[in-house]
N, C-alpha and C positions, 0 to 999 in steps of 0.2 A: 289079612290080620294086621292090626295095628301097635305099636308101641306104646300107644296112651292106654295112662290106668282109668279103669273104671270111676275112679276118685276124682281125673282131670277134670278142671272145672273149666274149661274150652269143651273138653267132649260133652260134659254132661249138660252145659248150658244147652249145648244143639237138642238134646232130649227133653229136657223141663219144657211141658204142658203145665197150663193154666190147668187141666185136669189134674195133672199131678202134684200140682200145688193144694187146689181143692182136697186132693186124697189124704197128704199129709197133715191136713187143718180137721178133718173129719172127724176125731178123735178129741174127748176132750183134755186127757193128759198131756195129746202131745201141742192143743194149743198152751195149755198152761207152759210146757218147758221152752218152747218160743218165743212165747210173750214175756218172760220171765228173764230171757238170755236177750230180749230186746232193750231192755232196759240195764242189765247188768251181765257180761259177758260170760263171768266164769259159777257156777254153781253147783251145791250139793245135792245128790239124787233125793237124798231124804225131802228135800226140798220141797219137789213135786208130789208129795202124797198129802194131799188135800187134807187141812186140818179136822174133816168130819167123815169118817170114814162111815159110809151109812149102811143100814141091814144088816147082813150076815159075813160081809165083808169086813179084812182083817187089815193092818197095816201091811204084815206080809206076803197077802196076797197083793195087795196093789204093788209093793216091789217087785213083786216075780212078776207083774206082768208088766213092767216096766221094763225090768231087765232084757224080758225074754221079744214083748214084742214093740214096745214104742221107742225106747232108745236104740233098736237096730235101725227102727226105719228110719229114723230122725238121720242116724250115723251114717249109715249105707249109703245114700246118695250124698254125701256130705254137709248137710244141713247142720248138722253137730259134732263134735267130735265129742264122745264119748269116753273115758277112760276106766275101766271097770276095778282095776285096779286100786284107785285112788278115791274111785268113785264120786267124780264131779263129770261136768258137762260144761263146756263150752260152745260157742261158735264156731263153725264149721267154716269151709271154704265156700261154701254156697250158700251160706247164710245169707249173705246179700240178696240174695234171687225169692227169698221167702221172706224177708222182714217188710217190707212196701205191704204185705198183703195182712201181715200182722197188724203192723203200725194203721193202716187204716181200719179194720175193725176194732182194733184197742181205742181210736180217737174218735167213732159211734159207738162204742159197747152198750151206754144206755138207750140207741134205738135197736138193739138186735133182741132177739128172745134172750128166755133167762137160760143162764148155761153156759156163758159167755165168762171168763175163756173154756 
């Protein structure tokens, strides 16, 4: 058993796969709060709900599923630090380990599909 938290960014660097990077980018909210904390560090959750919220879908709901599943995963390995309390988001301690991968598809975005971030 080890003394390093979960959170250590020496432990979790040895873990981060290019897959797991992939996985994290998979989604389009959670490239939006990336790309967004790439450019300006500290921000509000409200932030990331996309000003056109489409079909049957609610502003509410995109927070609840913000809350519940894209700002954990963002958080959890450290890529953001989240604070629910205050409810902003910032840059994580391994945020450096995922922004090279943001910063290059923000600097093609016009040659990727639409959907981007």
């Amino acid at each position: 058993m080890t003394d390093q938290s979960p959170r250590d960014p020496t432990l979790q660097r040895e873990r981060t796969t290019l897959d797991e990077l992939f996985d994290v980018l998979s989604k389009p909210p959670r490239r939006r709060i990336l790309s967004a904390l790439a450019e300006t560090n500290s921000r509000a959750v409200t932030e990331f709900v996309p000003g056109e919220v489409t079909g049957d879908e609610r502003r509410e709901d995109v927070l609840v599923r913000l809350h519940h599943t894209h700002l954990p995963k963002l958080d959890e390995p450290g890529f953001i630090e989240w604070n629910p309390d205050s409810q902003t988001v910032e840059r994580g301690p391994r945020f450096d380990e995922v922004v090279p991968v943001v910063e290059l598809l923000l600097d093609h975005r016009d040659e990727l599909p639409s959907g981007w971030p």
